[in-house]
ZABA-72811 format. One line per field, with one value per residue (C-alpha): residue number from 1; x, y, z negated. Coordinates in steps of 0.05 Angstrom, whole numbers, plus 5000, padded with zeros to 4 digits. Layout:
ZABA-72811
resi [NUM,...]
c1 [X,...]
c2 [Y,...]
c3 [Z,...]
This chain:
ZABA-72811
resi [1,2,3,4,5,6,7,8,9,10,11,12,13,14,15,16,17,18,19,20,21,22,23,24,25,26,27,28,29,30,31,32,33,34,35,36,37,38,39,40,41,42,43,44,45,46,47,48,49,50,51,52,53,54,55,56,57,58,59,60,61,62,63,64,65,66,67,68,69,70,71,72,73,74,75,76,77,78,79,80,81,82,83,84,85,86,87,88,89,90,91,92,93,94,95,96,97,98,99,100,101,102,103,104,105,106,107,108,109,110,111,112,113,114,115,116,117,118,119,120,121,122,123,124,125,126,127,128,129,130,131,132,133,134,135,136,137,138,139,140,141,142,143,144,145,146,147,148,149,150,151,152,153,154,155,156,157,158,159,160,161,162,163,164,165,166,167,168,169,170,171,172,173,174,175,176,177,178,179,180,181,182,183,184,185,186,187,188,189,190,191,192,193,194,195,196,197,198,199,200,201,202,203,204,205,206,207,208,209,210,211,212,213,214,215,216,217,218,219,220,221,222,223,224,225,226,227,228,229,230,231,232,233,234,235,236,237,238,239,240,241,242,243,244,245,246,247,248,249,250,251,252,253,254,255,256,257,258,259,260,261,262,263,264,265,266,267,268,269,270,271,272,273,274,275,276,277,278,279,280,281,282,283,284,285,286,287,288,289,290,291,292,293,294,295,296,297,298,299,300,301,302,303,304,305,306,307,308,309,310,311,312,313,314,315,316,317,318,319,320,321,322,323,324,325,326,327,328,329,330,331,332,333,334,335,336,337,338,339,340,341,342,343,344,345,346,347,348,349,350,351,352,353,354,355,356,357,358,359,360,361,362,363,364,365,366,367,368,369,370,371,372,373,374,375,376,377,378,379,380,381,382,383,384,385,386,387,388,389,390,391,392,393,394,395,396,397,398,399,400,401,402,403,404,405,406,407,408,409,410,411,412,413,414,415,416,417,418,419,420,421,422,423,424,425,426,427,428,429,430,431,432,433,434,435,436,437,438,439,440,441,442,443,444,445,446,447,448,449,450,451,452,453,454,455,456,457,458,459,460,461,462,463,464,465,466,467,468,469,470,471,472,473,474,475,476,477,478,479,480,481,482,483,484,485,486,487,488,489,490,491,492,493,494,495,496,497,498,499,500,501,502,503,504,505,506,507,508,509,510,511,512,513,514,515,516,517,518,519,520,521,522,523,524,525,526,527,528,529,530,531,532,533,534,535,536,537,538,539,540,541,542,543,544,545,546,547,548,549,550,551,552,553,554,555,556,557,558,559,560,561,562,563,564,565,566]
c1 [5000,5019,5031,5008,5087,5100,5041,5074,5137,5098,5065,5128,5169,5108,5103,5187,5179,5125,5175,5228,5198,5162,5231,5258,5204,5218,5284,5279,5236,5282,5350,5307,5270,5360,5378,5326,5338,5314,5261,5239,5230,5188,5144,5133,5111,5060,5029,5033,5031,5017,5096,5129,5104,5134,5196,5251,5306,5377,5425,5489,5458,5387,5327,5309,5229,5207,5129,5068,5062,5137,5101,5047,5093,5135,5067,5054,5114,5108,5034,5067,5123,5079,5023,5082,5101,5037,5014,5071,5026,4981,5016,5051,5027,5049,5051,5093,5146,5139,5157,5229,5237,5260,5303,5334,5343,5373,5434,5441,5428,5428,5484,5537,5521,5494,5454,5387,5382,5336,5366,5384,5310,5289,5344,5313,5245,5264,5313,5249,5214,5258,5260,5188,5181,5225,5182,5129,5112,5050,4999,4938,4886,4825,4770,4714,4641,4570,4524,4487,4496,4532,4505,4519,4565,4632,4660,4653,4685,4659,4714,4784,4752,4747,4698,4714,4665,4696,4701,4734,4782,4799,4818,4868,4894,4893,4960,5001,4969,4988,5064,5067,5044,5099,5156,5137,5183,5237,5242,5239,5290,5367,5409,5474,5459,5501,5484,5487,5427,5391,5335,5320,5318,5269,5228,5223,5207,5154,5127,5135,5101,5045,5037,5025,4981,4939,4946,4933,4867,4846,4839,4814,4755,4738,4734,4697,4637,4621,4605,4649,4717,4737,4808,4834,4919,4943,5012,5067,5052,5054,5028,4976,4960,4954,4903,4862,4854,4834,4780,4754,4753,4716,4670,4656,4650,4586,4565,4560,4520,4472,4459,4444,4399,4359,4364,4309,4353,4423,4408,4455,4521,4583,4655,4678,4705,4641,4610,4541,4547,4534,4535,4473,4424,4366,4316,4272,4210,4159,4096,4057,3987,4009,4078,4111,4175,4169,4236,4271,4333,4357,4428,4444,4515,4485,4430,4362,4360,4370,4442,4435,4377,4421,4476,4420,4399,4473,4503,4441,4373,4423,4476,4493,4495,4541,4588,4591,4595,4646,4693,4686,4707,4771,4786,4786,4827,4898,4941,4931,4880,4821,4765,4724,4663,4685,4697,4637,4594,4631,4624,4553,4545,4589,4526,4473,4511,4520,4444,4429,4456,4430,4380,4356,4310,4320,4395,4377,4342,4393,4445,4409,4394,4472,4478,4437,4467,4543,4518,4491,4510,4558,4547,4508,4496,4503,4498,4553,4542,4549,4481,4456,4410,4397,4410,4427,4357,4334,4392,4392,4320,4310,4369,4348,4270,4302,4343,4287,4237,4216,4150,4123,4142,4126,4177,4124,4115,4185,4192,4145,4173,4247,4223,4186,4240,4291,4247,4250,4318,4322,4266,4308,4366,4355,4299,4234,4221,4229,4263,4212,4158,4103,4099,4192,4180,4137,4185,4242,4220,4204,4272,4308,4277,4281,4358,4372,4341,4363,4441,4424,4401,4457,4504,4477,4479,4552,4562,4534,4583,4645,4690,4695,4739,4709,4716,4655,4646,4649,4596,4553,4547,4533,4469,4448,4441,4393,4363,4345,4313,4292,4234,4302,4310,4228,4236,4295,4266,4204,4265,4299,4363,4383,4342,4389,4366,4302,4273,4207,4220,4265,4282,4283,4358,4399,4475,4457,4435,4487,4548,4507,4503,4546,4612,4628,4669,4713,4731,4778,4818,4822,4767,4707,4641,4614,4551,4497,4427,4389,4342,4300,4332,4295,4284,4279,4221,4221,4247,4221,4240,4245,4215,4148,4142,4087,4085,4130,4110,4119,4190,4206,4191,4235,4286,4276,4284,4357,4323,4348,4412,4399]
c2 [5000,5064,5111,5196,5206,5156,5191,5257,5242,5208,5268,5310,5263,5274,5341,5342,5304,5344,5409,5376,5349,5426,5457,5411,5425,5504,5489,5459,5503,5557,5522,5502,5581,5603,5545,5568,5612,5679,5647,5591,5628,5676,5621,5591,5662,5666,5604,5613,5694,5687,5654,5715,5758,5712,5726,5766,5796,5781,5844,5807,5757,5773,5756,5692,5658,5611,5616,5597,5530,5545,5595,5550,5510,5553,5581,5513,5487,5558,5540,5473,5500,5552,5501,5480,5555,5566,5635,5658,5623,5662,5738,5710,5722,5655,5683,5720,5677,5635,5694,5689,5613,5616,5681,5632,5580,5619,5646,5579,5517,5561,5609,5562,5503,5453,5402,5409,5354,5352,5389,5453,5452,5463,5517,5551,5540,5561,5628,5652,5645,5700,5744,5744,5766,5809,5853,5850,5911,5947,5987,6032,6027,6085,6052,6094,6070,6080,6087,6125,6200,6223,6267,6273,6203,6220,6153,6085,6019,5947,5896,5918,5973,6045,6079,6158,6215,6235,6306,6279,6230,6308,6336,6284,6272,6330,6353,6296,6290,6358,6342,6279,6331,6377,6328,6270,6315,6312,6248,6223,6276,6258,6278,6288,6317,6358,6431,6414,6366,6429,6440,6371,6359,6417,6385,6332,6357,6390,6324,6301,6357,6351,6269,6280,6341,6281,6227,6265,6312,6241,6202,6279,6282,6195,6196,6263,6222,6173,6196,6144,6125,6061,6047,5981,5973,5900,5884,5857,5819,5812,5879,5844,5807,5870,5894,5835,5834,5902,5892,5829,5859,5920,5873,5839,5901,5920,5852,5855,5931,5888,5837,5881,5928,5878,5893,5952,5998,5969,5943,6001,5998,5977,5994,6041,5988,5940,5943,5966,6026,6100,6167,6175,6138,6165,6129,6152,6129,6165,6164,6135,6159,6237,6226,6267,6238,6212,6230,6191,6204,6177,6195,6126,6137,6152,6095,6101,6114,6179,6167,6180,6124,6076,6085,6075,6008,5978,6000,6012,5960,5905,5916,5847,5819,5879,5863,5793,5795,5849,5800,5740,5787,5808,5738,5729,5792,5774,5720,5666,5617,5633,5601,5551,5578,5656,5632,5595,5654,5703,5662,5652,5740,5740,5709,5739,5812,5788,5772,5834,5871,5816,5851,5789,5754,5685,5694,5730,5666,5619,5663,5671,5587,5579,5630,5581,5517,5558,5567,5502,5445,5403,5346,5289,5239,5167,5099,5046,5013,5077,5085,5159,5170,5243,5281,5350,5392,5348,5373,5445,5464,5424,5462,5533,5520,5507,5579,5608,5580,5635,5650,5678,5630,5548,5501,5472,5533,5539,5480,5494,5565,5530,5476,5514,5574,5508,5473,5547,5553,5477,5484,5549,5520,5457,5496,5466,5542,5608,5664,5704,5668,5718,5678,5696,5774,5746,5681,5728,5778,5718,5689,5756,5761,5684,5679,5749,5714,5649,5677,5724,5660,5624,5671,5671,5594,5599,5643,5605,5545,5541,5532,5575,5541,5461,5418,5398,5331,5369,5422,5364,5333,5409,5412,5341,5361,5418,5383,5328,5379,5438,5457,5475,5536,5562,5544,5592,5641,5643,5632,5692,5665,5691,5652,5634,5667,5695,5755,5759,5818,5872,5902,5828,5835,5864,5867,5825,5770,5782,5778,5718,5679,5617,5619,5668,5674,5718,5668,5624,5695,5732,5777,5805,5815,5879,5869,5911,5903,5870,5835,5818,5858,5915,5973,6028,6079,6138,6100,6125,6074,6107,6053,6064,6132,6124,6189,6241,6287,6237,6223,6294,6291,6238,6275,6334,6294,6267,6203,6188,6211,6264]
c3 [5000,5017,4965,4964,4973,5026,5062,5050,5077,5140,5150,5147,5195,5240,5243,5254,5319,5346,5324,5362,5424,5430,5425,5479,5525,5524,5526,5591,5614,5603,5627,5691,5702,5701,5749,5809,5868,5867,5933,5899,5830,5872,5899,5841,5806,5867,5838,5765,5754,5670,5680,5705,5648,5587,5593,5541,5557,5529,5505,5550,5586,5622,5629,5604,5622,5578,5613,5596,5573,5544,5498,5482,5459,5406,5378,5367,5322,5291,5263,5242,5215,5171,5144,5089,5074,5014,5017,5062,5118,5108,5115,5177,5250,5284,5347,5325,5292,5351,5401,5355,5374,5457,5431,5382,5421,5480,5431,5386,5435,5507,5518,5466,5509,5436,5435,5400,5345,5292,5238,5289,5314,5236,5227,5280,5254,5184,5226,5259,5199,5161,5222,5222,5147,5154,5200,5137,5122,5058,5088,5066,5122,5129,5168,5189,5158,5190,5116,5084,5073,5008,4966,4896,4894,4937,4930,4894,4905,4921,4901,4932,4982,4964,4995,5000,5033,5103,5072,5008,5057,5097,5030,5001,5068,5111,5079,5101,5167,5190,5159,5202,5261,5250,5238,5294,5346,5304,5283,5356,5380,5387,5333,5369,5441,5474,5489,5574,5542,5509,5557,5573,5496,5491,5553,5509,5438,5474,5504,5429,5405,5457,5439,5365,5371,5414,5363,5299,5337,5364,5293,5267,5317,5316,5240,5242,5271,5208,5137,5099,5100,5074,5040,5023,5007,5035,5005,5045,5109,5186,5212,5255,5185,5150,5207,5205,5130,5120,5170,5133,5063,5088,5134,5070,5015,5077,5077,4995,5011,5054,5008,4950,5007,5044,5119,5128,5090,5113,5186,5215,5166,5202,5212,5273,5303,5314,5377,5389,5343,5367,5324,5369,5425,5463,5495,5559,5594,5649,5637,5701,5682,5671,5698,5638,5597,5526,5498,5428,5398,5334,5299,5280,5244,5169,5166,5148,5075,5031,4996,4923,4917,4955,4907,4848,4877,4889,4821,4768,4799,4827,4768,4748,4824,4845,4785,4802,4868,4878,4831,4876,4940,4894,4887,4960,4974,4965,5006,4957,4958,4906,4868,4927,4898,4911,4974,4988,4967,5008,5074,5064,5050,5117,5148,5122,5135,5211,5212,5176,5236,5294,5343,5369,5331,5346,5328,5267,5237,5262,5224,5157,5154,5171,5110,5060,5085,5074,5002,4987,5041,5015,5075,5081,5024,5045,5003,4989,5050,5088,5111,5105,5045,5051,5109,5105,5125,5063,5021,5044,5046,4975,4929,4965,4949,4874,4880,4908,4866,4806,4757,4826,4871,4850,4868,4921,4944,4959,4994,5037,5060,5061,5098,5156,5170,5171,5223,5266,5249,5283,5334,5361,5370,5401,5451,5432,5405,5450,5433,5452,5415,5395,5306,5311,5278,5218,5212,5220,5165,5120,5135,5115,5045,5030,5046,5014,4950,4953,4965,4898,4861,4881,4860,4799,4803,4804,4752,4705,4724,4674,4726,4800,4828,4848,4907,4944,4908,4848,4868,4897,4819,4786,4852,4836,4760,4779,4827,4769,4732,4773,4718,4671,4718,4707,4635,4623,4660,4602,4547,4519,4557,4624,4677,4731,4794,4766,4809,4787,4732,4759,4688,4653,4638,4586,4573,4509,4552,4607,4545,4520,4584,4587,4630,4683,4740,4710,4650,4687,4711,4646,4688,4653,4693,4668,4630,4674,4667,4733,4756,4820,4881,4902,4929,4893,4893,4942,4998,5068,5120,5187,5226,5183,5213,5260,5302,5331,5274,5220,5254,5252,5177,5156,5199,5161,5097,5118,5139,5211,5202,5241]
């Protein structure tokens, strides 16, 4: 019998061979790209045109092409290479390290005439690896946020991200914007030229000069659009890395917005860089029976809502979700891996904020059922002989009806509504439903507010677990408990206790019960929840939703009021 150490060392062997037999290929790739004529090198770029443009050239000896199955190939052994390196992994872009590899190979196997042999093709593994960390680099990225307008509340944070008024952003950053104006010419201009040099030098600074007035006007004038301006530090890593992870924590501090919002109020918030946003959009259409123009436009970059209530409803109705929730996104914010259960409840807001801002219907409902089966799928269940027991509609639709189940809402209830936005969800995909169907709005509405719920529930769920960070067998046996006794859940919601998921009273909590409630998250961290009082997500009153203004007068009106953004 194989041992776990004997199946290590397999797997290690394994992934050396594939390293080395990579590396050869590229290598003969490149020996056989320097041994063609310049006529057959052209003919075979006239039949392979993604060759000729991977290529690199050498400081004393050319250009070298390693092409495109070449590069292929180093990318490769550079994702092999990095699934050993922990955390490092993940700050390094293995494209990246792998561009390193043909330059490596060139100078150490190449131009010096070696053999490659095992133990050189890991040097140059483990060489590319350093050469690629040491291009890691800290940044502080400003990403532009469609919301709702400020008012009193000029910033506040979800998790990691900091989210600043676009006036307050101007004022702590204007400073060292126009400093970076001023001194880009000189820190691109020569510092020894010659005096003969003097007036193309000044040419040039003036070019300089000319570029950063561009740059620094450009960001000036694209942030100026959007009312929010999100900041979120990512330490060292790849700057591509750095990019991409900025993008997800902000993505996911919206995504936690949404959640606590419900989509009427939150439909329009994005980052500047998602598609299908505009600061404004019209619409037209003629008339045919008096042949006049009806006219629309909407200001869509501010959202729907008046800003001070939205900031009531995320901090003060939805307190004890925020709290929670913005810990689990700080657990998944840094480079290490964090608590499964953070992880699991973040992928599943991920879907439900996508769905929140889906046009289309159809996809909509698809998105918010692949949101509850994130949360609470943990695969199919089959007996000792391997034949299934419970598949996984059964599975899914049974432990949401339980989250979603309240002093409102009977379990059978529940399963009812679970059961029949699952069989859309199904019926949808697999085409025995349209897309256009005339019964998708109502099942789409209904799908919105039973995920929302459920994923609230759920968090709560997992809060109330003493330890965040299981494996999926483990969460399976914590789901099959409360599915044993789903009546515990109604019963604590009548005890003095914290129910779990209960959103039937939207003032039933207290910080007495929230400090009372049994484990947390934030115990197996040395973190500390804040206690917030909370309850069923909702609303607040004085909410005007735009699309419940029925005329043009009534849409001037919540236009007036700061409604439409406008």
């Amino acid at each position: 019998m194989i041992g776990p150490s004997q199946n290590l060392l397999s797997m290690c062997m394994g992934k050396s061979k594939a390293n080395l037999e990579d590396l050869t290929f590229v290598l003969e790739r490149i020996r056989w790209y320097r041994s063609q004529e310049i006529r057959a090198l052209m003919k075979h770029f006239q039949e392979h045109r993604m060759d000729m443009l991977l290529h690199f050239v050498h400081p004393t000896h050319g250009t070298f092409w390693v092409g495109r199955e070449g590069t292929v190939r180093t990318r490769a052994a550079a994702r092999r290479f990095l699934c050993g390196q922990g955390e490092h992994r993940r700050k390094t872009d293995a494209d990246r390290m792998g561009d390193f590899v043909p330059r490596l190979l060139v100078e150490r196997i190449v131009i010096p005439n070696q053999v490659l042999t095992p133990s050189l093709c890991d040097s140059i593994l483990q060489q590319a690896f350093k050469q690629s960390r040491d291009k890691f680099v800290s940044f502080k990225h400003f990403i532009p946020c469609a919301m709702f307008r400020p008012e009193k509340t000029r910033e506040f944070k979800i998790g990691p991200v900091h989210f600043q008024a676009h006036d307050l952003f101007l004022e702590r950053n204007r400073a060292a914007l126009e400093n970076h104006r001023r001194e880009f010419p000189a820190r691109r201009s020569p510092e020894n030229a010659s005096a003969e040099d003097s007036a193309t030098q000044e040419k040039a600074v003036a070019a300089q000069r000319k570029f950063a007035d561009s740059m620094i006007d450009g960001v000036l004038e694209f942030f100026g659009e959007y009312s929010w301006i999100a900041e979120v530090t990512i330490p060292d890593c790849d700057p591509k890395i750095s990019d991409q992870q900025a993008l997800f924590l902000t993505h996911s501090a919206l995504d936690v917005i949404k959640l606590m919002l419900g989509r009427d109020y939150s439909s329009q918030f994005r980052t500047a860089y998602e598609r299908d946003i505009h600061k404004m959009s019209a619409r037209l259409k003629l008339s045919l029976s008096d042949g006049k123009y009806a006219i629309a436009t909407t200001h869509g970059g501010y959202g729907h809502v008046q800003g001070e209530s939205v900031v009531d409803a995320i901090f003060n109705t939805n307190g004890f979700f925020i709290a929670a929730a913005c810990w689990a996104l700080n657990q998944c914010a840094g480079f290490s891996s964090g608590p499964s259960l953070c992880h699991r409840f973040m992928d599943a807001v991920a879907w439900h904020g996508d769905a929140v801002s889906e046009a289309r219907l159809a996809a909509r409902v698809i998105k918010l059922v692949t949101a509850i089966e994130m949360l609470v799928g943990t695969g199919e269940e089959r007996g000792a002989d391997g034949k299934v027991i419970r598949g996984v509609t059964e599975i899914v639709t049974e432990r949401a009806a339980i989250l979603y189940s309240d002093r409102d809402i009977s379990l059978d209830e529940a399963r009812r509504t679970l059961k029949r936005i699952y069989t859309w969800r199904s019926d949808l995909t697999h085409g025995s439903k349209s897309p256009n169907d005339e019964n998708l709005p109502a099942v789409a509405i209904e799908a919105q507010e039973v995920t929302r719920l459920v994923l609230l529930s759920g968090l709560d769920f997992f809060v109330s677990l003493p330890n965040p960070d299981l494996t999926t067998k483990e969460l399976k046996l914590e789901f099959d408990e409360l599915e044993r006794d789903p009546e515990a859940k109604t019963r604590a919601a009548k005890s003095e206790s914290r129910p779990i998921g209960d959103h039937s009273d939207l003032n039933s909590r207290t910080k007495e019960q929230s400090k009372n409630h049994p484990g947390t998250f934030g115990e197996q961290r040395g973190d500390e929840i804040p206690s917030c009082p909370g309850g069923r997500p909702a609303v607040p009153e004085g909410f005007v939703q735009f699309g419940q203004c029925g005329s043009a007068d009534a849409a001037a009106q919540c236009s007036d009021l700061g409604q439409a953004g406008g």
